[in-house]
C-alpha positions, 0 to 999 in steps of 0.5 A: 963687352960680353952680351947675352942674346935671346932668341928674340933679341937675336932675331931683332938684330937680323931685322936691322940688315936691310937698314944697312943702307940708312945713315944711322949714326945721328947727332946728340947733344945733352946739357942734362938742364932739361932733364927732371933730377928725382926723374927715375926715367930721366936718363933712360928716357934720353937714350942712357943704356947701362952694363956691368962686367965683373973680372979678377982683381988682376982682370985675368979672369972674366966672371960675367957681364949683365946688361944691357939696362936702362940707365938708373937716376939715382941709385947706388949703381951707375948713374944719376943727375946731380945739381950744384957741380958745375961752373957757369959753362955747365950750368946747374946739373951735371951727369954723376958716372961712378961703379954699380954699388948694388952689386954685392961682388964688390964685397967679394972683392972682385972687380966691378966695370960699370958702362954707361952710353949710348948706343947706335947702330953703323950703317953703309951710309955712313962710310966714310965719316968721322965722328967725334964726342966731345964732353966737358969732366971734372973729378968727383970723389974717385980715390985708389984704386978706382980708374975711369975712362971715356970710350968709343967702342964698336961691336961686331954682332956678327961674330959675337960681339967682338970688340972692333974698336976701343978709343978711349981718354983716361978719366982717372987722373983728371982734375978736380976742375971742369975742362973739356976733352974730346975723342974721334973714329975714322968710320972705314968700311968693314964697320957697317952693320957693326954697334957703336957705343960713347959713353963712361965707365969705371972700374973699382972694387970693395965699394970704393969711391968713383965718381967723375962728373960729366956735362955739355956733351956733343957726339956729331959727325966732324969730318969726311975721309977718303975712299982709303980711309985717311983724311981728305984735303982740307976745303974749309978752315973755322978759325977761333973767334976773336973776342972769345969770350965775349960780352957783346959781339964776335968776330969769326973768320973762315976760309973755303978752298973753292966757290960753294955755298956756306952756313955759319950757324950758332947752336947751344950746347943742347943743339938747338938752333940760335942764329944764323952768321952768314948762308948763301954762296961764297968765293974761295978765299978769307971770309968772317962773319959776326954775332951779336949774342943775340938770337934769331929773333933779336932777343939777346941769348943768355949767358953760355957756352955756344958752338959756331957750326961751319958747313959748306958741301964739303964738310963741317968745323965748329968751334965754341964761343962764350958769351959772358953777360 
């Protein structure tokens, strides 16, 4: 991804160096319920960042980029909130992700790449991790020849934003049904300092159609590596829940390698804390813990899909429950 610094901005990213030390990458998570859908600041208000890349039709060529920009919601290009898209699990709003329609190259039929993410900056702290983004999509309106992806991309600022890293799942052929799909990066040394961006894009041209809907995101830290970068043995194991889905309680089994203490904690999907499962020490060896569907303060929790968050000092495994009223 092409960027154009000012001197201002080249400056502002010198400043981040003595960060370097601070964990920056930090947890997300959006259902996009919350947000105000004839809010033209509702993305960009949570983090959404915006930019193009205009290319040849056969890509051989690379015209200019732009951006980047606060998201739009809505408007022709990019990005909107849209309503009545999603099944029980995605509730009432979903994210529309389609091709940045007010740039007038598209009638000059060159190729038109329209990102959409979020942006964080990868500090030493946070060697050694991996992160995963985690998403529920479904098809919109896309037709030929339009493509559309979801990406973790790293940039290093310090050799003009050259592109590191590019982990991708192909959005382009999925179905027009909402199902759930998931990316991860090893943060290995070398990456700190350097952007990391998750987020969509798609690329058409000739004002085609390009839409894919989006909903329940999560981006979070989901394991540790060793110091050479391949995974650790595994010291902890969240099995699936048993029933699931479920109407009244589930059962969760989990298993620890050594004695420790452990959290088994439920979340919605917008991370917000609902119950605690099970918090103190625990001997190596088969545990389970069970829910009721009921929250913290004994109040039955609404229809939903939830994430059962295991985490002991070791690491951390979550698995999604459905409660089905």
């Amino acid at each position: 991804m092409m960027r154009r610094l000012t001197t201002a901005l080249a400056a502002a990213l010198l400043l981040l160096a003595p960060a370097a030390s601070r964990a920056n990458l930090l947890a997300y998570s959006q259902d996009f319920e919350t947000l105000v859908l004839s809010d033209p600041a509702a993305l960009s208000s949570d983090g959404w960042l915006v930019y193009g890349n205009v290319f040849s039709l056969d890509h051989s060529i690379f015209y200019y980029g732009y951006g980047p920009f606060p998201a739009p919601n809505p408007g022709g290009g990019f990005s909107a909130i849209d309503a009545g898209q999603g099944g029980l699990p995605q509730g009432a709003q979903q994210l529309s992700i389609y091709s940045d329609y007010n740039n007038l190259d598209h009638a000059n039929g060159r190729l038109i790449e329209s990102n959409v993410f979020h942006e964080q900056t990868i500090a030493a702290a946070n060697t050694g991790t991996k992160w995963s983004f985690v998403f529920d999509a479904k098809l919109g309106n896309l037709t030929s020849p339009s493509t559309a992806l979801a990406f973790i991309k790293t940039l290093d600022p310090a050799h003009g934003y050259a592109l590191t890293n590019f982990i991708t799942v192909d959005m382009t052929a999925i179905p027009a049904s909402w199902a759930q799909y998931a990316l991860s990066i090893d943060v290995v040394s070398g990456l700190a300092g350097q952007i990391l961006q998750f987020g969509f894009a798609n690329t058409t041209t000739n004002y085609v159609s390009s839409g894919v809907f989006y909903d329940n995101i999560l981006w979070g830290q989901s394991g540790i590596l060793d110091v050479a970068g391949g995974p650790r043995p595994k010291t902890l194991e969240l099995r699936s829940a048993a029933p699931n889905p479920f109407t009244s309680f589930t059962r969760v089994d989990f298993t620890l390698v050594s004695r420790g203490d452990a959290d088994i904690s439920v979340y919605d999907i917008a991370g917000r804390h609902v119950a605690t499962l099970f918090h103190g020490p625990a001997d190596a060896g088969p545990h389970a813990a069970t829910w009721d569907g009921r929250s913290a303060d004994g109040r039955l929790a609404p229809t939903g899909v939830y994430r059962c968050v295991l985490r002991t000092a070791t690491g951390r495994e979550a698995k999604n429950l459905v409660l089905n009223r």
